[in-house]
C-alpha positions in Angstrom: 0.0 0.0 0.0 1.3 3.4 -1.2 0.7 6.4 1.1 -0.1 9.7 -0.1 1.8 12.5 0.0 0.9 14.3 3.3 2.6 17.8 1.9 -0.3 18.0 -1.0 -3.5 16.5 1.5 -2.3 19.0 4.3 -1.2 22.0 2.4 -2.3 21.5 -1.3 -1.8 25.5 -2.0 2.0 25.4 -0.6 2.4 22.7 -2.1 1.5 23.9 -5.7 3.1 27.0 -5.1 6.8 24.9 -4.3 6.1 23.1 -7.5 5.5 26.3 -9.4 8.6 27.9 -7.8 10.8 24.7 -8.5 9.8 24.8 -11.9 10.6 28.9 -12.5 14.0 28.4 -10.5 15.1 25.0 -12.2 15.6 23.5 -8.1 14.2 20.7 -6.7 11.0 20.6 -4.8 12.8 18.9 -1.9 15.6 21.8 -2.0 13.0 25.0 -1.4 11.7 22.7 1.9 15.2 22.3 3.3 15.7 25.4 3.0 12.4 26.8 4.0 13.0 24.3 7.1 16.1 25.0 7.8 15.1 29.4 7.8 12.4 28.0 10.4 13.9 26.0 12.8 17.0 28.5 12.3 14.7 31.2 13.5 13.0 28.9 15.9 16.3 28.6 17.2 17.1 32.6 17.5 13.3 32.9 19.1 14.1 30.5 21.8 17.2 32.2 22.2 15.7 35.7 22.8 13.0 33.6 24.9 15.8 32.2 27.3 18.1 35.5 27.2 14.5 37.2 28.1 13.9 34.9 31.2 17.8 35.5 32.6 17.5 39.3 32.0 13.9 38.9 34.4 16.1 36.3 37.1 19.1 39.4 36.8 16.6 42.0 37.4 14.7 40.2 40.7 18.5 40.0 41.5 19.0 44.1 41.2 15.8 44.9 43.1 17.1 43.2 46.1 20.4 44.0 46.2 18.2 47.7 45.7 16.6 47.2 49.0 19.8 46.0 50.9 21.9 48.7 50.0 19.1 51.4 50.8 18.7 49.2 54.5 22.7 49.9 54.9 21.9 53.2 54.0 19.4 54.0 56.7 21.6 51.6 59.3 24.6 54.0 58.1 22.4 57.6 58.2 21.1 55.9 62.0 24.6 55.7 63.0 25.8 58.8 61.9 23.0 60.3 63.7 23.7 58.7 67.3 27.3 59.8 66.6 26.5 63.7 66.5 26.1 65.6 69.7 23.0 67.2 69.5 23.0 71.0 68.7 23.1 73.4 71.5 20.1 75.5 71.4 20.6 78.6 69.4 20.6 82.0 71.3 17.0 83.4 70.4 18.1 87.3 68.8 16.1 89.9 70.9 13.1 91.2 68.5 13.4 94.4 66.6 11.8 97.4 68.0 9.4 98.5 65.0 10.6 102.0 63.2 9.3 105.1 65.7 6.4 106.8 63.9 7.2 110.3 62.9 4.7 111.9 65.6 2.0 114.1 64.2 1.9 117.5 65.3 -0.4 118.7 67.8 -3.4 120.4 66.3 -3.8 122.2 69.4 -0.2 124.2 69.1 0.0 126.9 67.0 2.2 126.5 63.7 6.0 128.0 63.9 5.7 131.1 61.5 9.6 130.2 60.9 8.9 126.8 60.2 8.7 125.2 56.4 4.8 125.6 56.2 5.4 129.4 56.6 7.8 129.2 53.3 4.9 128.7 51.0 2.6 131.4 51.2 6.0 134.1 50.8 7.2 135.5 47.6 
């Protein structure tokens, strides 16, 4: 018993169209497969790479966010030390307030005006 070709029950319009270009190009059938198969699997290949590569980058970056957190926990332990190190800071002298500007006072409208004065200056000529 004979099988049939799985290639033309499958995929009868690929295969037609490998026949056409095997016939145009003057290669083999069989040649435009293994090479078609060997573009796949080589790209197959460079997918699972990036795939792997992808997963190691995600492991390395897990990896970064807790070395993160440790190195900010030595930080505080460090800034904690530092701080129980330091005397604390005497109490600054408070500087005694300013005394607001003296108002210029306003004359007494009960005293008479100095004739000598500069008010007296503008009704002269």
């Amino acid at each position: 018993m004979k099988r049939d070709k799985r290639t033309v029950y499958l995929l009868p319009d690929l295969s037609r169209r490998v026949d056409e270009a095997a016939a145009l190009g003057g290669i083999s059938p069989n040649t435009i497969i293994e090479t078609a198969l060997d573009e796949h699997f080589a790209r197959e290949s460079v997918f699972g790479a990036v795939e792997a590569l992808t997963r190691r980058v995600g492991a390395l970056d897990e990896r970064l966010g807790e070395m993160d957190r440790a190195v900010k926990a030595i930080g505080k332990g460090v800034s904690a030390l530092v701080k129980a190190g330091r005397p604390e800071p005497s109490p600054e002298p408070v500087p005694p307030a300013a005394e607001p500007a003296r108002a210029v006072p306003e004359p007494d409208p009960a005293e008479p005006a100095r004739a000598g004065g500069f008010s007296g200056l503008w009704g002269r000529r």
